[in-house]
C-alpha positions in Angstrom: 34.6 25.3 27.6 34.5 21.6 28.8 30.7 20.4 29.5 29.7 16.8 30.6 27.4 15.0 28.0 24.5 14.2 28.7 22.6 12.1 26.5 18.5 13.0 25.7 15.8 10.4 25.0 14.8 12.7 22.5 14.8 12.6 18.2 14.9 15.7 16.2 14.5 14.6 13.0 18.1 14.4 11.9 19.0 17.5 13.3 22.0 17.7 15.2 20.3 19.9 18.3 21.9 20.0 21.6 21.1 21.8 24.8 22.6 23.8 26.7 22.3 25.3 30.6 21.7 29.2 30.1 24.5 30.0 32.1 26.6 28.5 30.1 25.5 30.0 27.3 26.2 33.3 29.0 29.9 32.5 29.6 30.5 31.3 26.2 29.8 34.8 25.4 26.0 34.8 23.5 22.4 34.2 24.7 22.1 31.4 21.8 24.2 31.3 19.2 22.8 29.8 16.0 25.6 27.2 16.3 28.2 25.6 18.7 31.2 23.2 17.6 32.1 20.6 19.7 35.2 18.7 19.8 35.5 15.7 20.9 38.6 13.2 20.3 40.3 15.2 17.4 36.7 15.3 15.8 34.8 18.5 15.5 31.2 18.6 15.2 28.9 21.5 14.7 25.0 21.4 16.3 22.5 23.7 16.9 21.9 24.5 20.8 18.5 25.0 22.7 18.6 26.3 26.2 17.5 25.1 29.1 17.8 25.4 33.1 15.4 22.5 33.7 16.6 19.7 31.1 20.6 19.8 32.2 22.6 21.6 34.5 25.5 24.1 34.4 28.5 22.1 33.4 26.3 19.2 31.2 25.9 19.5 27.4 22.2 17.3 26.4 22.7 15.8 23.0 19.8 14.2 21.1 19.6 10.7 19.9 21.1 11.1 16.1 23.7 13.7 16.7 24.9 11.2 20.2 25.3 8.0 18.2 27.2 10.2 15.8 29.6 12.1 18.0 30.4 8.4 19.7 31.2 10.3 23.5 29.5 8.4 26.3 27.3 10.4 29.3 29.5 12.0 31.5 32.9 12.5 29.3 33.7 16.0 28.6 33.6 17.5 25.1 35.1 20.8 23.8 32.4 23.3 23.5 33.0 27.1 21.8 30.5 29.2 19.3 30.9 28.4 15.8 32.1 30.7 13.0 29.6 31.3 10.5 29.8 29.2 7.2 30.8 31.5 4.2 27.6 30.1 2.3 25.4 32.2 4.5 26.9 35.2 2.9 25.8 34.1 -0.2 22.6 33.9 1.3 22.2 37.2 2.4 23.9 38.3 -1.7 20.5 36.5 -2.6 18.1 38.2 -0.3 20.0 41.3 -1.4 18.5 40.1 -4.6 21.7 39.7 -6.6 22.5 37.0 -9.1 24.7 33.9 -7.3 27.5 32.1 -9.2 27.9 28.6 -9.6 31.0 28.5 -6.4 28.1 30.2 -4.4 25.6 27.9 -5.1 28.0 24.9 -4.5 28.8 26.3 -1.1 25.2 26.8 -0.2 24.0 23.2 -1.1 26.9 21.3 0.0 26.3 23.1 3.6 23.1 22.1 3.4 23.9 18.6 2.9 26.5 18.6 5.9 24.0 20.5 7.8 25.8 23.4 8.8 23.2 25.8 8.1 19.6 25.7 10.1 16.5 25.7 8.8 15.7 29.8 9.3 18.4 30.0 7.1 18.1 27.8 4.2 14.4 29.1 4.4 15.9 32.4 3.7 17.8 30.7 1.0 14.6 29.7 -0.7 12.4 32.5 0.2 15.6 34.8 -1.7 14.9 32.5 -4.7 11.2 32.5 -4.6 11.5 36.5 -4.0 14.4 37.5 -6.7 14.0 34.8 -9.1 16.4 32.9 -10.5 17.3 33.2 -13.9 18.3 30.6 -16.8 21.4 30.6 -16.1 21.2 30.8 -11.8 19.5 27.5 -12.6 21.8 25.5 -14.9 24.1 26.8 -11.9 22.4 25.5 -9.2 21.6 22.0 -11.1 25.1 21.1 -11.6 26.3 22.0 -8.2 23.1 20.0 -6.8 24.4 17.1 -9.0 27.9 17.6 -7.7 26.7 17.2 -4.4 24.8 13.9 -4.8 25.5 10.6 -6.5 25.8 9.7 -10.2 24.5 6.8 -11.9 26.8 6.4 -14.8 26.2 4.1 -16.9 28.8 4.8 -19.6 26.4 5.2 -22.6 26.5 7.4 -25.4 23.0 7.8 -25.5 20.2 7.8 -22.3 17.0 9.0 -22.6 14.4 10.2 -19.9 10.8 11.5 -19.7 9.5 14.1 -17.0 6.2 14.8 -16.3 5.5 18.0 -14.1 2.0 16.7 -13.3 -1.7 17.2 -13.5 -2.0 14.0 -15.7 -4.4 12.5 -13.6 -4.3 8.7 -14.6 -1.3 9.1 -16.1 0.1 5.2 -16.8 2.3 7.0 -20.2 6.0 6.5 -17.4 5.0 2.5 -16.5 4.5 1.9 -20.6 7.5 4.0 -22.1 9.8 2.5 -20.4 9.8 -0.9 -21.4 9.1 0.6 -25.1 12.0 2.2 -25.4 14.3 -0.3 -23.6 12.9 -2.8 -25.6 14.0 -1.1 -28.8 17.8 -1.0 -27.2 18.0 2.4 -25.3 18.5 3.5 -21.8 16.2 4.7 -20.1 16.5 4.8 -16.3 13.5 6.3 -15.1 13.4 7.9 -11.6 9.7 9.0 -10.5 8.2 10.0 -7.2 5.6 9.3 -4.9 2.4 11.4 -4.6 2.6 15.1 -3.4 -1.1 16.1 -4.0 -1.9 13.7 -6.4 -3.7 10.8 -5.7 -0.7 8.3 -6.6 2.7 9.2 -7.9 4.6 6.8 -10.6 6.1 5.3 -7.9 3.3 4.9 -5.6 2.1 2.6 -8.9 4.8 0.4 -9.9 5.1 -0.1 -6.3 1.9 -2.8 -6.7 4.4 -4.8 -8.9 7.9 -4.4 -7.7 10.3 -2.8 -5.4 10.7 0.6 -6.0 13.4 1.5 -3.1 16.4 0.5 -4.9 20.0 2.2 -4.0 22.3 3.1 -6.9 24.3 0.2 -7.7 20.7 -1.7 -7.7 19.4 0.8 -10.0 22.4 0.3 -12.4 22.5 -3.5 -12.3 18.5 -3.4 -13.6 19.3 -0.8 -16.6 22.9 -2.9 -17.4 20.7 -5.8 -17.6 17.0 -4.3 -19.0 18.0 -1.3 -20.3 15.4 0.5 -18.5 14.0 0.7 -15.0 10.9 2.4 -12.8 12.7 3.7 -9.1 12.0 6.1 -6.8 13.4 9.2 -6.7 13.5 9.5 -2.8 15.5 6.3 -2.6 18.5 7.4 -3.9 21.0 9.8 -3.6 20.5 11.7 -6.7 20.9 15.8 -6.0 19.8 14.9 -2.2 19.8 18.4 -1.5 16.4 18.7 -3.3 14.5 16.6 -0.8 15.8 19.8 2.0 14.4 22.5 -0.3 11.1 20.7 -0.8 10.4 20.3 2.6 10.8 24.3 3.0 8.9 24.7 -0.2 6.1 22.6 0.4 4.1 24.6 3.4 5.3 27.6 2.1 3.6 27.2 -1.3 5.9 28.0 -3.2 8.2 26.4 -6.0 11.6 28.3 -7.2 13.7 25.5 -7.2 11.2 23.8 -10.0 13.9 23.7 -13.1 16.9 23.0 -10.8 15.2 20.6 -9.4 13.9 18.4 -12.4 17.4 18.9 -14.2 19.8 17.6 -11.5 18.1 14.6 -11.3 18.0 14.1 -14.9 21.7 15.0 -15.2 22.5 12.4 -12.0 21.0 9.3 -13.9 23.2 10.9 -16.9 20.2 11.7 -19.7 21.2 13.8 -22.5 18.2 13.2 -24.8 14.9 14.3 -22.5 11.0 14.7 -23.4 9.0 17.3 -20.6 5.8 16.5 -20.4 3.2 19.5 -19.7 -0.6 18.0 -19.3 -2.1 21.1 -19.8 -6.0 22.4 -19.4 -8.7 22.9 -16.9 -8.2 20.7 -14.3 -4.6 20.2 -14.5 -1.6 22.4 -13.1 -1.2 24.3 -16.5 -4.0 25.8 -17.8 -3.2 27.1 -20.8 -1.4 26.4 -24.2 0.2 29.7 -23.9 1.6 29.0 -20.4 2.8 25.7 -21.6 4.8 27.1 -24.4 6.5 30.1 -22.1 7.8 27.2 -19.2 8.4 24.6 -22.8 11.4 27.3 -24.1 12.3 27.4 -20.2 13.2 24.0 -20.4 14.8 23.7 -23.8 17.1 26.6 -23.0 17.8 25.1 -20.1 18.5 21.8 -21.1 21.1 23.4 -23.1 22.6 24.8 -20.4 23.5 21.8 -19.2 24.1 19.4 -22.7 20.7 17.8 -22.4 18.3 17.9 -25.5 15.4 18.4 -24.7 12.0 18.8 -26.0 8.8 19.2 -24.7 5.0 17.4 -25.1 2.5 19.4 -24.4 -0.3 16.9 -23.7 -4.1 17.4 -22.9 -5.0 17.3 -19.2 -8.8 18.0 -19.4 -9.7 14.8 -18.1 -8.0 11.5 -16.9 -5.9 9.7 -18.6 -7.2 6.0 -19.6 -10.3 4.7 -17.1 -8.4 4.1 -14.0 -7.3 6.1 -11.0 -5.5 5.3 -8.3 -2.0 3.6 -7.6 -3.2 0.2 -7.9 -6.1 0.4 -10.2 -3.5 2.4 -12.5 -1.2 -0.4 -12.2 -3.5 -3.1 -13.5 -5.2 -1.2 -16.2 -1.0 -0.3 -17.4 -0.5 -4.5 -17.3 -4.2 -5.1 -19.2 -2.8 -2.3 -22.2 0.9 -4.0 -22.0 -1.2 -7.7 -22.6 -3.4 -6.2 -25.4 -6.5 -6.9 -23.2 -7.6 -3.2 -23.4 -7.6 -0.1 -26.3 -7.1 2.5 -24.1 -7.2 5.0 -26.8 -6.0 8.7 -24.9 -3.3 6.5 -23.0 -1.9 4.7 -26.2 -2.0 8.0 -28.2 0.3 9.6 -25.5 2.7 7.2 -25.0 3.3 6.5 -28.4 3.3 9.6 -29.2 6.0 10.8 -26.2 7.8 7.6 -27.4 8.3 8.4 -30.9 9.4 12.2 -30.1 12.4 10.6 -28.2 12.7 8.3 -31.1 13.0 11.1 -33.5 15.7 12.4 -31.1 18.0 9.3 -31.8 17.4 9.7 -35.7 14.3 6.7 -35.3 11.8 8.0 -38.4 8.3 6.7 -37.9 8.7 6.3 -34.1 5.3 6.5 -33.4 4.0 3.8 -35.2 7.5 1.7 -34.3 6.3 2.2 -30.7 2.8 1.1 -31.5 4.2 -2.1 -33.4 6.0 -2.3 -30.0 3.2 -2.3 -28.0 0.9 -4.3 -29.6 3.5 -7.5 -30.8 3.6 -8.2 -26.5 7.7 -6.8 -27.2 6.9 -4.4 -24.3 5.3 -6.7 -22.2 7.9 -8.9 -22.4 10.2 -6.0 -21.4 8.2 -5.0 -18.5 8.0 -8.7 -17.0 12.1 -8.7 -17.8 12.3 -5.4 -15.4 9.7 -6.6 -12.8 11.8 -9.3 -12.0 15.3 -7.3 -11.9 13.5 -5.2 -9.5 12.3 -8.4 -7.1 8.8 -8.3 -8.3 6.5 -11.6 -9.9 7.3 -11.7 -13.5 4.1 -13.9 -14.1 1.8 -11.2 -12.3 -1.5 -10.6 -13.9 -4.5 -8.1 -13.5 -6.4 -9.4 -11.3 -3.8 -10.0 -9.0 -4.0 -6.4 -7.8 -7.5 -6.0 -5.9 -9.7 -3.6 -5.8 -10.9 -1.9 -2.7 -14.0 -3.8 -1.3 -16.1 -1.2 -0.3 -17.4 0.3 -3.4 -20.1 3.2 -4.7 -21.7 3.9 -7.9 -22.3 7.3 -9.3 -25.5 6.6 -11.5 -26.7 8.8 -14.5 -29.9 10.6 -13.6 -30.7 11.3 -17.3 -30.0 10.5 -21.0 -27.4 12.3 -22.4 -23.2 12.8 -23.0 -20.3 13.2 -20.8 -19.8 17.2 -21.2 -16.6 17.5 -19.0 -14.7 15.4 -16.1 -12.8 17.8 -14.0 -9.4 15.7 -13.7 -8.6 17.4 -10.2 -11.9 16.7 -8.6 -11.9 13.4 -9.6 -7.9 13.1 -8.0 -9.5 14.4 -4.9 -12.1 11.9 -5.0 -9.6 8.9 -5.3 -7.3 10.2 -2.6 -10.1 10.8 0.1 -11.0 7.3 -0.5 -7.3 6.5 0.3 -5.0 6.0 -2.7 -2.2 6.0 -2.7 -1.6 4.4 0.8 -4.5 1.8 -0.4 -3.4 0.7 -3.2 -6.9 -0.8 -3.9 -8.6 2.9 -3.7 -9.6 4.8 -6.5 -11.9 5.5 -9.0 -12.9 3.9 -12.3 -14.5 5.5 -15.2 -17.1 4.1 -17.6 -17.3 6.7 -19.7 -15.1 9.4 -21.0 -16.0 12.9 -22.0 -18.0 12.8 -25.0 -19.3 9.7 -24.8 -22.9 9.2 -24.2 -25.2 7.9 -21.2 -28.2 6.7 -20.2 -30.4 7.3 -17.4 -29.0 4.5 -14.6 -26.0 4.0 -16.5 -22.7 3.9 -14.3 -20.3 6.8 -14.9 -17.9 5.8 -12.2 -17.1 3.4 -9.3 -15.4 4.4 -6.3 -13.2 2.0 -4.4 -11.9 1.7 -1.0 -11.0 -0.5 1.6 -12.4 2.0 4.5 -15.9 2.6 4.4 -15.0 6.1 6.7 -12.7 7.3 3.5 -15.4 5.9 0.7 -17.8 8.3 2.8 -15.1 11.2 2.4 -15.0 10.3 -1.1 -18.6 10.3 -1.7 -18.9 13.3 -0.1 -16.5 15.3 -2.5 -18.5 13.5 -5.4 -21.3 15.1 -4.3 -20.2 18.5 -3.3 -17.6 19.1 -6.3 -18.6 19.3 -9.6 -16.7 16.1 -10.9 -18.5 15.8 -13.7 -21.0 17.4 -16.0 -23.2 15.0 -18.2 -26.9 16.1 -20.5 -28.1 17.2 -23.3 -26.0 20.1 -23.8 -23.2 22.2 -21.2 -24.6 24.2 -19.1 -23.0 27.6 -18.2 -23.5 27.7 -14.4 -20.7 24.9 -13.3 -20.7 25.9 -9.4 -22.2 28.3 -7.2 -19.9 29.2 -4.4 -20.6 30.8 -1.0 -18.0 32.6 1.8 -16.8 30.6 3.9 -17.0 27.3 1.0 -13.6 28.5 -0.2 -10.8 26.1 0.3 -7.6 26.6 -0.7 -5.8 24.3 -2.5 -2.1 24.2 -3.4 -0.4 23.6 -6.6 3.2 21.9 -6.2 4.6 20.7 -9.7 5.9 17.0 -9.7 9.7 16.5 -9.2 
């Protein structure tokens, strides 16, 4: 069938959606088909149609903006119209929801359709919901890894040895990415770190190292900064590392739910081409794990895994309790990672885990004594050094100091009401606290701690400052402070934490960093 285009003021995301007159539809044979091919000068294309009787007419063919600029036909040339076969992958897709067990050739089929957007979203939502429903074993996921690596782009840097670190999240605070990397690439290893921006967090490693340097590099960028530093600090979400994860999270996200985790973390480790990887797991109340025993089942996950797929890896399981260091929020996290690079603050709980994630992946190169190797590291200014080195390869000021990043100007002190000791500091409340008051979009929101947990107060000491540059969000902020129980300071813990009500009940949602 021949229709006139007819093109639509009208985005859709990146979808390539067309409409189509109902009667139209009728002679092609199908009330709406999930997909039409058109041709048009040798070239076929495949969209998704909508129908319409009011937007075009019989005989016209509406294409939105993206898939128009694409196609290249001008309004009012005629293009080839007929229903489209159905891909093979959607079979596949149907063999999962059948809940059986998909081979690597199926997954390759399903992810590279994806990627060339010849399935819709109903059915890659099926895809995922077949995952999330069936499971996917071991071995389903070293599958799906390497055909979502196949798929994408591939950093190699043509080195024996590369090493990475993962965290899955909940480290609230967590500075331990911004500081290992210029340890380790300062000792002579790769180490081309890929990190993402906040999900539910209150600011992502990205969303940090953003406050000092670009962060939206492309691949041949990302390689020139490691060829010359050794390491480097990129987002994720800028590159084209196993793209086909960025679809699946979007489906994943408002679902609430998270089958694609392994697959997901391992692609993009095998993209930037590590074969020697530490997992972090921050584990206890307040962060995403809760227990040692959980941490330990989804640790084997990942070392079996990583076998799979020729990457060594080994897992820290790290304490999550409380934050990490005194500082949360992207940019407050940012400065307090330069003051601990200059030796202008003993962050105790932050040097402990860096040092000791740094000396694991030391042991994993043959390095003996890594941990204090990394301190030596650390505290000699080698790092810093590093860190300036990569700051400038990614077209930040090598000469930035502290104070160069602000804090937000609007502030608010939570004062001590009695003498006493910090008994807990729930790391999630105080996340929510620095994202209501706008981090990571501000990167001069946050919170800062004065004290950690066992540490002791007096009555009008400050526990914590919150920082903003809205007074509307520092309200927000306060008002979570308040209502939440943040933190628990006195003379001893008391049992009752909360008391909660119907209708107080919020529901929160748990989604593992990638």
């Amino acid at each position: 069938m021949l229709l006139k285009v007819k093109k639509l003021d009208l985005t859709a995301g990146g979808k390539p959606i067309v409409v189509i007159n109902k009667a139209d539809l009728e002679e092609l044979g199908s009330k709406i088909p999930p997909r039409v091919k058109i041709r048009y000068k040798e070239k076929n294309f495949i969209a998704i149609p909508n129908v319409s009787e009011e937007i075009v007419r019989k005989g016209e063919i509406g294409i939105y903006h993206e898939l128009f600029k694409i196609i290249g036909a001008k309004s009012g040339e005629e293009v080839s119209v007929e229903i489209a076969s159905y891909p093979e992958s959607l079979n596949f897709i149907k063999k999962k929801l059948r809940g059986k067990k998909l081979e690597y050739e199926e997954f390759y089929e399903i992810v590279k359709d994806v990627l060339e957007e010849k399935l819709t979203e109903g059915e890659i939502t099926g895809f995922v919901v077949g995952l999330h429903a069936y499971g996917l074993s071991l071995e389903e996921a070293a599958a799906l890894s390497k055909a979502m690596v196949e798929t994408g782009e591939r950093l190699n840097l043509g080195e024996k040895i590369v090493l990475d670190k993962h965290s899955i999240g909940g480290g609230i605070g967590d500075k331990t990415s911004i500081l290992l990397v210029p340890i380790i690439a300062s000792l002579g290893y790769k180490i081309p770190k890929t990190s993402s921006r906040a999900i539910t967090s209150p600011a992502g490693t990205a969303d940090k190292v953003e406050t000092l340097m670009r962060v939206n590099l492309n691949i041949e960028e990302m390689r020139s900064v490691v060829k010359k530093t050794n390491g480097c600090l990129v987002w994720g979400g800028s590159l084209h590392l196993a793209p086909a994860d960025d679809i699946f999270i979007k489906i994943e996200y408002p679902l609430e739910i998270d089958p694609l985790l392994f697959p997901s973390i391992m692609a993009k480790k095998m993209a930037v081409g590590a074969n020697k990887l530490v997992i972090d797991i921050p584990t206890g109340r307040g962060a995403k794990i809760k227990t040692i025993g959980d941490a330990q089942i989804l640790a084997k996950d990942f070392i079996k895994l990583g076998g799979y797929l020729g990457i060594e890896t080994r897992v820290a399981i790290t304490h999550g309790e409380q934050p990490i260091g005194y500082s949360v929020g992207a940019g407050l996290e940012a400065r307090e990672a330069l003051e601990i690079l200059m030796g202008l603050k003993n962050v105790e709980d932050q040097i402990d885990k860096v040092t000791s994630i740094a000396s694991i992946l030391l042991e994993m190169v043959g390095v003996e004594d890594g941990k204090r190797i990394a301190l030596e590291v650390l505290k000699s200014g080698k790092a810093e050094r590093k860190f300036r080195e990569i700051i400038a390869e990614q077209g930040g000021n090598p000469h930035v100091k502290p104070e160069d990043i602000p804090f937000g100007r609007f502030t608010y002190d939570f004062i001590s009401e009695t003498d006493g000791n910090i008994l807990w500091i729930d790391s999630g409340g105080i996340g929510s606290v620095a994202r209501a008051a706008g981090s990571p979009t501000d990167k001069g929101a946050g919170v800062y701690l004065y004290k950690k947990v066992g540490d002791s107060v007096k009555k009008g000491e400050k526990i914590l400052t919150i920082f903003s540059n809205s007074e509307a969000k520092l309200e927000r902020a306060i008002k979570i402070l308040n209502e939440e129980a943040v933190v628990g300071y006195g003379g001893r813990r008391k049992m009752l934490i909360g008391k909660v009500c119907e209708g107080e009940i919020e529901k929160k949602r748990f989604i593992l960093d990638r």
